[in-house]
C-alpha positions in Angstrom: -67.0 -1.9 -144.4 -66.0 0.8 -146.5 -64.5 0.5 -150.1 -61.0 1.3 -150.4 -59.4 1.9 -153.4 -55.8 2.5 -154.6 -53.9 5.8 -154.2 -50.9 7.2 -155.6 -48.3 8.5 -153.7 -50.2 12.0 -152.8 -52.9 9.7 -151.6 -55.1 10.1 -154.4 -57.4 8.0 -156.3 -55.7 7.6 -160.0 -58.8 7.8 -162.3 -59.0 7.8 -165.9 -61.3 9.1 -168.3 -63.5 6.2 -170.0 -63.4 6.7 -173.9 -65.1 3.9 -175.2 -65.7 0.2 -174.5 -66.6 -3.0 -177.0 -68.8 -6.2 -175.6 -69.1 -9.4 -177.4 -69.7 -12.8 -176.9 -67.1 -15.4 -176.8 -68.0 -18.6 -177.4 -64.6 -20.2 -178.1 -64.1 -19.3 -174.4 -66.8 -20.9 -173.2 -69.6 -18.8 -171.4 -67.7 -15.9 -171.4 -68.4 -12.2 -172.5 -65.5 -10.0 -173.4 -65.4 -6.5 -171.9 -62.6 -4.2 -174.0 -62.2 -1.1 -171.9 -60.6 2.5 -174.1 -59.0 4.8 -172.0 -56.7 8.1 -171.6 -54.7 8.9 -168.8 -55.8 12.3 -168.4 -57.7 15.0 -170.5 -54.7 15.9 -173.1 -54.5 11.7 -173.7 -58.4 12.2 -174.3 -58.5 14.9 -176.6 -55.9 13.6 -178.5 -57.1 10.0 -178.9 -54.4 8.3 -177.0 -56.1 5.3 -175.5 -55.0 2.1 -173.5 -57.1 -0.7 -173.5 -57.9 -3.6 -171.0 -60.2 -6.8 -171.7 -61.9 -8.6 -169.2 -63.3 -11.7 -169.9 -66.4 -12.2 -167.3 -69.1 -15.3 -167.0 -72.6 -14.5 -166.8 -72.9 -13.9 -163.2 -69.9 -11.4 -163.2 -72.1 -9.0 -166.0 -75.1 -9.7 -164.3 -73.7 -8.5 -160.9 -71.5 -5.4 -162.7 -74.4 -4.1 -164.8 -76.7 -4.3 -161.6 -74.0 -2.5 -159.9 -73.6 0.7 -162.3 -77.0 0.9 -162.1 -78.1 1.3 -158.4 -75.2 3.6 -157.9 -76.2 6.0 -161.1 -79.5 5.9 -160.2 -78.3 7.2 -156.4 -76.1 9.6 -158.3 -79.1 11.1 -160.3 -80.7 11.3 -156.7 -78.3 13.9 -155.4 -79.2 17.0 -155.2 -76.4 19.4 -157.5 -73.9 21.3 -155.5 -74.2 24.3 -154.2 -77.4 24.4 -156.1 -81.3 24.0 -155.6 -83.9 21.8 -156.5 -86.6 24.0 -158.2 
């Protein structure tokens, strides 16, 4: 089954450029790690350091299964040949 992801109303994908993120244990919460997420809503909102920010709070399992995640697919990323170009 293929992913499907939000669109706007052009029937893109909004994406935003990551600036920064913060991890740290919470153990007030319980088992929980907190994920604070900086980002811009486009390149000007980047260069000029105009962030919004999200926190996630995720158990164990959830950071296990995210940083496995970002993993596999950067390391199938890396695997890609660059476009239009060769392998030498």
């Amino acid at each position: 089954m293929a992913t499907r992801f939000e669109t706007d109303s052009s029937g893109k994908v909004p994406t935003f450029a990551l600036a920064s993120y913060t991890l740290t244990l919470a153990p007030a919460l319980g088992e929980v790690l907190l994920l604070r997420v900086d980002f811009a809503e486009d390149l000007a909102a980047l260069q000029a350091e105009r962030f919004h920010q999200v926190t996630f709070a995720l158990s164990p399992a959830q950071a296990l299964s995210i940083a496995d995640g970002l993993q596999k697919a950067a390391e199938k990323l890396q695997a890609l040949p660059p476009p239009g170009g060769h392998v030498n």
